[in-house]
C-alpha angles and dihedrals in degrees: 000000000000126000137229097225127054115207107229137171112241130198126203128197133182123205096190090064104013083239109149120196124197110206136171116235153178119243107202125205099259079058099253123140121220120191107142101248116148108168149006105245079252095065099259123150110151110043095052110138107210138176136189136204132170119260 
C-alpha cells in the first residue's frame, strides 16, 4: 500500500530577520510541500529560504 503523501521535515529560514522555523510536513506527489506557514513574524512572505528533507 503507497501513499500519496510523504511526511518531511521541513526548515525555514528568513533572510530579512535571521528567524529560522522547523516545521513537519507533508511532500505530495506532484513534489509540493505543504506545512501551513504564511508568514515570518516580520511580515515577510516572498524571500523565505526553505529546505525539506524526509523524516
Amino acid at each position: 500500500m503507497t501513499t500519496e503523501r510523504e511526511r518531511c521535515k521541513v526548515t525555514i529560514y528568513c533572510p530579512v530577520c535571521g528567524e529560522r522555523y522547523v516545521l513537519r510536513g507533508t511532500r505530495e506527489k506532484n513534489g509540493k510541500v505543504e506545512t501551513g506557514f504564511k508568514q515570518c513574524i516580520c511580515s515577510n512572505k516572498e524571500k523565505l529560504h526553505i529546505r525539506s528533507e524526509p523524516i
